[in-house]
BAVEX-414250 format. One record per residue (C-alpha): chain; x, y, z; residue number from 1; residue in three letters. Coordinates in Angstrom, 1 decimal, decimal comma. Example, Ala and Ser with C-alpha at 12.3 -4.5 7.8 and 13.67 -1.06 7.14 Angstrom:
cadena A&c1 12,3&c2 -4,5&c3 7,8&num 1&residuo ALA
cadena A&c1 13,7&c2 -1,1&c3 7,1&num 2&residuo SER
***
This chain:
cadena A&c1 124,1&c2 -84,1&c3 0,3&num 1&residuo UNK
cadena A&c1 123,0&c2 -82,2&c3 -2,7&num 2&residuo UNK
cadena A&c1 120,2&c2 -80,5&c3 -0,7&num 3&residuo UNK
cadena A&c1 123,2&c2 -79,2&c3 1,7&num 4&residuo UNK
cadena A&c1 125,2&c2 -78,1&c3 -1,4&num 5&residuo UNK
cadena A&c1 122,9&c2 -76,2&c3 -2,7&num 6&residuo UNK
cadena A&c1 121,5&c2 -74,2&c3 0,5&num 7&residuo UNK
cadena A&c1 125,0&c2 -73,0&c3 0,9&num 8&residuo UNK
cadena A&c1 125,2&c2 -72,0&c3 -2,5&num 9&residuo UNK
cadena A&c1 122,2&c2 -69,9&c3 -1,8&num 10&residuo UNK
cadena A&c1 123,1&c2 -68,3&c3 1,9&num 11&residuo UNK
cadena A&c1 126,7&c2 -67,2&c3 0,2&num 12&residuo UNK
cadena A&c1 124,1&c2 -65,6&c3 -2,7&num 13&residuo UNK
cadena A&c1 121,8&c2 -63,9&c3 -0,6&num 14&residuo UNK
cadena A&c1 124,0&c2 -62,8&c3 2,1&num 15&residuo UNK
cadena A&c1 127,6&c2 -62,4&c3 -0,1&num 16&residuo UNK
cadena A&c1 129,4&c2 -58,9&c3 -1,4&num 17&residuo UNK
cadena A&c1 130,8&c2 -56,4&c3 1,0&num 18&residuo UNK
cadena A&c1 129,0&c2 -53,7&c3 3,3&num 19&residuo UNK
cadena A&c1 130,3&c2 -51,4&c3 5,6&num 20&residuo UNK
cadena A&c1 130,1&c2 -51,4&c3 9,3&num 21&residuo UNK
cadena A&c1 128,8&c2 -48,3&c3 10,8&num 22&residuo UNK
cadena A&c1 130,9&c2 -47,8&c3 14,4&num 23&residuo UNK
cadena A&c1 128,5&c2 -44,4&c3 16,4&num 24&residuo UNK
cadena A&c1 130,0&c2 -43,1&c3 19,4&num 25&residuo UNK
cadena A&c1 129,2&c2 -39,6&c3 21,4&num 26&residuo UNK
cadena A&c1 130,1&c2 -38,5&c3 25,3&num 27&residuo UNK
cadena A&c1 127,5&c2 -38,7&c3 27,7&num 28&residuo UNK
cadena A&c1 127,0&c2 -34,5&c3 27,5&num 29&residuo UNK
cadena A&c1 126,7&c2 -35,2&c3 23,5&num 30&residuo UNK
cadena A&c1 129,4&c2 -32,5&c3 22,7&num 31&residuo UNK
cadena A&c1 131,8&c2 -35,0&c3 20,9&num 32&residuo UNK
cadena A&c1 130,8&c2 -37,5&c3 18,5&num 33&residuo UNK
cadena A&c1 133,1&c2 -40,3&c3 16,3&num 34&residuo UNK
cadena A&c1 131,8&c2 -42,0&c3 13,2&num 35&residuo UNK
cadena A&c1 133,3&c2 -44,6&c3 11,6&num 36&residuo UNK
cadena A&c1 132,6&c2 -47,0&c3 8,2&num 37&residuo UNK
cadena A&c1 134,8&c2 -49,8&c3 8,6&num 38&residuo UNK
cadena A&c1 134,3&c2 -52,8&c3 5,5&num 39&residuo UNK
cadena A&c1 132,3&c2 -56,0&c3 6,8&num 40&residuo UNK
cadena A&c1 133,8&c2 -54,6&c3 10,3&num 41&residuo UNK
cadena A&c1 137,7&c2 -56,1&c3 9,4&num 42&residuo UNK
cadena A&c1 139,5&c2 -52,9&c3 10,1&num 43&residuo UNK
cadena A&c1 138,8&c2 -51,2&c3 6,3&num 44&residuo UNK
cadena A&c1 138,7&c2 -48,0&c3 7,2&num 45&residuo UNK
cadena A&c1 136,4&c2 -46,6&c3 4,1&num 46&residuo UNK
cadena A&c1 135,8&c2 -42,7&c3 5,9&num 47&residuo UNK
cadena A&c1 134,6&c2 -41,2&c3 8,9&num 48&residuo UNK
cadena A&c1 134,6&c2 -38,0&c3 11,5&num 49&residuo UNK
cadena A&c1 135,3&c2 -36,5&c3 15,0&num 50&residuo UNK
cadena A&c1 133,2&c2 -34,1&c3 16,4&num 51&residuo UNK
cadena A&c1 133,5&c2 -31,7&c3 19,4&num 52&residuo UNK
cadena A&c1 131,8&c2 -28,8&c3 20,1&num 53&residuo UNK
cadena A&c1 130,0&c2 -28,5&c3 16,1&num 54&residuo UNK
cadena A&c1 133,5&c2 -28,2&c3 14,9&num 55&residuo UNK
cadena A&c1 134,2&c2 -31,7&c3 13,1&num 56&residuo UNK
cadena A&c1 138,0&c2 -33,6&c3 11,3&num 57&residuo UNK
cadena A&c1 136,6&c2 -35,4&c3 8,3&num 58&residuo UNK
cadena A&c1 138,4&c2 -38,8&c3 7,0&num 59&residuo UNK
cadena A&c1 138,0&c2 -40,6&c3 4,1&num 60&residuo UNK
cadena A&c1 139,5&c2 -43,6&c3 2,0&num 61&residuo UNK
cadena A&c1 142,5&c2 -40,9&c3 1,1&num 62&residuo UNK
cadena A&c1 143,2&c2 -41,2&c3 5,2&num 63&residuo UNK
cadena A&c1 146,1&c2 -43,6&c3 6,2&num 64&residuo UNK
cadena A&c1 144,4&c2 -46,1&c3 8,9&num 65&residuo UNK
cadena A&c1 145,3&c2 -48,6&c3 10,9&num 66&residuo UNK
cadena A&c1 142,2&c2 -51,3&c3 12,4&num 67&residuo UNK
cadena A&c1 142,5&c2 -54,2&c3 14,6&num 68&residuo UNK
cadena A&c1 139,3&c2 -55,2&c3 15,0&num 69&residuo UNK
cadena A&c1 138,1&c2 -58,8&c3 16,4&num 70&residuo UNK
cadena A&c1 134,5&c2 -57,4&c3 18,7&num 71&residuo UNK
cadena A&c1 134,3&c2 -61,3&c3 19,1&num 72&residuo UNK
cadena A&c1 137,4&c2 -60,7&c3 22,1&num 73&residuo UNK
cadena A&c1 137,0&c2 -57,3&c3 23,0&num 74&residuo UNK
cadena A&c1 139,0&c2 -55,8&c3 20,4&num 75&residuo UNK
cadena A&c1 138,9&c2 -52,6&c3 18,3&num 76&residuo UNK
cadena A&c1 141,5&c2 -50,2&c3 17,9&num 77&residuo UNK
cadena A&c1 141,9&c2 -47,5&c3 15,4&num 78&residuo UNK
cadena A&c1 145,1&c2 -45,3&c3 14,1&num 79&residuo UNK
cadena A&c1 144,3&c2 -42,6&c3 11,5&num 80&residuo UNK
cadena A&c1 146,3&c2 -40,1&c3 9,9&num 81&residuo UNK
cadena A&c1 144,7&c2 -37,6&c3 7,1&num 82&residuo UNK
cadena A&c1 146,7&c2 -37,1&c3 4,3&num 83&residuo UNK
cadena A&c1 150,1&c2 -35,4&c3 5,2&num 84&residuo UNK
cadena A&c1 149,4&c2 -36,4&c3 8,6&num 85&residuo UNK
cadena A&c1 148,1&c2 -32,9&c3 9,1&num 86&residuo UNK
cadena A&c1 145,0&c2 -34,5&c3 11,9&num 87&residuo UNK
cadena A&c1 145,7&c2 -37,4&c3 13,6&num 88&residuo UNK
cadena A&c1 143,0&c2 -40,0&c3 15,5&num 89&residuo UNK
cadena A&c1 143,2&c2 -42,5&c3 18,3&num 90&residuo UNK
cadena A&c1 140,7&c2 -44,7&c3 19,7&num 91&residuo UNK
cadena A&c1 140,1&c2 -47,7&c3 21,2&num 92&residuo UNK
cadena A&c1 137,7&c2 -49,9&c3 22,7&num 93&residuo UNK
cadena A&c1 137,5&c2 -50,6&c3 26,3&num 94&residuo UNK
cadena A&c1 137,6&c2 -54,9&c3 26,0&num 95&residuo UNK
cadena A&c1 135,6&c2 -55,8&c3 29,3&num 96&residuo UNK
cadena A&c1 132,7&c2 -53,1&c3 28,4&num 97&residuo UNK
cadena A&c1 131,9&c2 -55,0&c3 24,9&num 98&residuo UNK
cadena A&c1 129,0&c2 -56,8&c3 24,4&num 99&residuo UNK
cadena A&c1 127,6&c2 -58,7&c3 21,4&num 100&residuo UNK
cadena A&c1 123,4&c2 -57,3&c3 21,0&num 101&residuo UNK
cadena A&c1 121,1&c2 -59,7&c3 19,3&num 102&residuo UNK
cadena A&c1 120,3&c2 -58,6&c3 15,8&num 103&residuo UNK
cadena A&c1 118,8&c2 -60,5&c3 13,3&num 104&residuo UNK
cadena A&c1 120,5&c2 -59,1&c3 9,8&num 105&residuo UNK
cadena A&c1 123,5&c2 -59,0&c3 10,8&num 106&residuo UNK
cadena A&c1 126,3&c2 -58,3&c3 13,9&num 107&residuo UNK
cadena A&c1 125,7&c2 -55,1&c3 16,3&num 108&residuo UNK
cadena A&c1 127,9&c2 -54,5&c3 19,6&num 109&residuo UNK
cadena A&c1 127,8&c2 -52,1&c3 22,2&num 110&residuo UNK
cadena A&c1 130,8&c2 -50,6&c3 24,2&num 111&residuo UNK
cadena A&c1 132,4&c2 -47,8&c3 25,6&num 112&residuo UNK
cadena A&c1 135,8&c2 -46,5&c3 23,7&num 113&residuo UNK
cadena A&c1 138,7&c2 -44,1&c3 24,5&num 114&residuo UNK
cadena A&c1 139,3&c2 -41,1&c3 22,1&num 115&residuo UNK
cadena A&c1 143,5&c2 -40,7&c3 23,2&num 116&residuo UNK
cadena A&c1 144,8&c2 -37,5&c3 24,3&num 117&residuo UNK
cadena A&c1 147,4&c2 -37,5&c3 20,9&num 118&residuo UNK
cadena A&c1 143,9&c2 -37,1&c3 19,1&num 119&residuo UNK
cadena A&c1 143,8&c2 -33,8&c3 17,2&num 120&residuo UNK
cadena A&c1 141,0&c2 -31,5&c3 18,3&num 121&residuo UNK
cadena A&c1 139,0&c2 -30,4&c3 15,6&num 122&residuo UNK
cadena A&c1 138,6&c2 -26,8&c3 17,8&num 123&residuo UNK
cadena A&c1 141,8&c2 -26,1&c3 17,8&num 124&residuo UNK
cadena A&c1 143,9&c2 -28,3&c3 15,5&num 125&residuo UNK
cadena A&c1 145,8&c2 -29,5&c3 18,5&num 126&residuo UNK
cadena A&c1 146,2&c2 -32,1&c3 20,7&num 127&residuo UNK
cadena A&c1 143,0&c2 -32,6&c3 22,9&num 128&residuo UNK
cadena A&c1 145,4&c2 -33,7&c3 25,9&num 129&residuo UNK
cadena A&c1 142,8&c2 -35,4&c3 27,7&num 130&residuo UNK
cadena A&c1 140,9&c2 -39,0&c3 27,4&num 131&residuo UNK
cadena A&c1 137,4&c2 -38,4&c3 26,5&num 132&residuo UNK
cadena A&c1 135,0&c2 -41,6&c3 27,2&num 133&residuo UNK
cadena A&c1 132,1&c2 -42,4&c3 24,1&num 134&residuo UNK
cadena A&c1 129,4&c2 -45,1&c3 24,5&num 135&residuo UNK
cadena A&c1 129,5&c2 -46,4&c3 21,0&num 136&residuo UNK
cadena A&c1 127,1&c2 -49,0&c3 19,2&num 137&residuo UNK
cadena A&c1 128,8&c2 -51,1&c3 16,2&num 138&residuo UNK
cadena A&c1 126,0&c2 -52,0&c3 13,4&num 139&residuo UNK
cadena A&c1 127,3&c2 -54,7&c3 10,6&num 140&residuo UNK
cadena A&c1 124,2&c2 -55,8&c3 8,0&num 141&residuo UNK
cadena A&c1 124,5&c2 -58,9&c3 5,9&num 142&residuo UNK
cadena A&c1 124,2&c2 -57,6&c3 2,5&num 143&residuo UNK
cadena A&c1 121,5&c2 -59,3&c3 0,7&num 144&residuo UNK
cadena A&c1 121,8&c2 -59,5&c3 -3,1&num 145&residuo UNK
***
């Protein structure tokens, strides 16, 4: 029993502390692109961007977000405003398209998301009033101390 206490003792050592999830996605022509960090992928939005066209929105921990994120079910939705609400961001996951990828250090998913139409458009600082499909790649490393 002793043994057992102190291998967990050393795992929570080794693999305890916070890191942030790295969330990739871009359109199949490769003219938009979404980056977000999210803390140990639980919807802690730490900063971010949108890109279309070269022109890019930049978020950061100043940014007013909103994360539901469980990958596990198929889940991850995110709501951002910048400060004064001047840019706005909306994007989901598509649930049946996510799928857990081995990885050995950590937790990585793959799955296609949804920027919404309400989403700001860093061209023109309006609305992009369409739905623009990403594939996007989730990346979450154990940090080791």
């Amino acid at each position: 029993m002793r043994i057992i206490g102190l291998l967990f003792i050393y795992v929570i050592f080794i693999y305890g502390g916070s890191q942030d999830a790295l969330i990739t996605c871009h359109s199949t022509s490769g003219r938009t692109q979404l980056k977000i960090y999210d803390m140990d992928l639980e919807g802690n939005f730490q900063s971010g961007f949108l890109s279309i066209d070269g022109k890019k929105i930049k978020y950061d921990e100043t940014s007013d977000a909103a994360i539901v994120s469980h990958l596990e079910k198929g889940v991850y939705t995110v709501y951002l405003y910048t400060n004064k609400a001047t840019y706005f961001l909306k994007f989901y996951a598509l649930p049946k398209t996510v799928k857990q990828l081995a990885y050995r250090k950590g937790d990585k998913y793959k799955f296609k998301g949804i920027i919404d139409p309400a989403t700001t458009d860093p061209r023109s600082k309006k609305r992009i009033n369409k739905t623009i499909v990403v594939e996007c790649l989730a990346t979450y490393k154990w940090k080791e101390i």
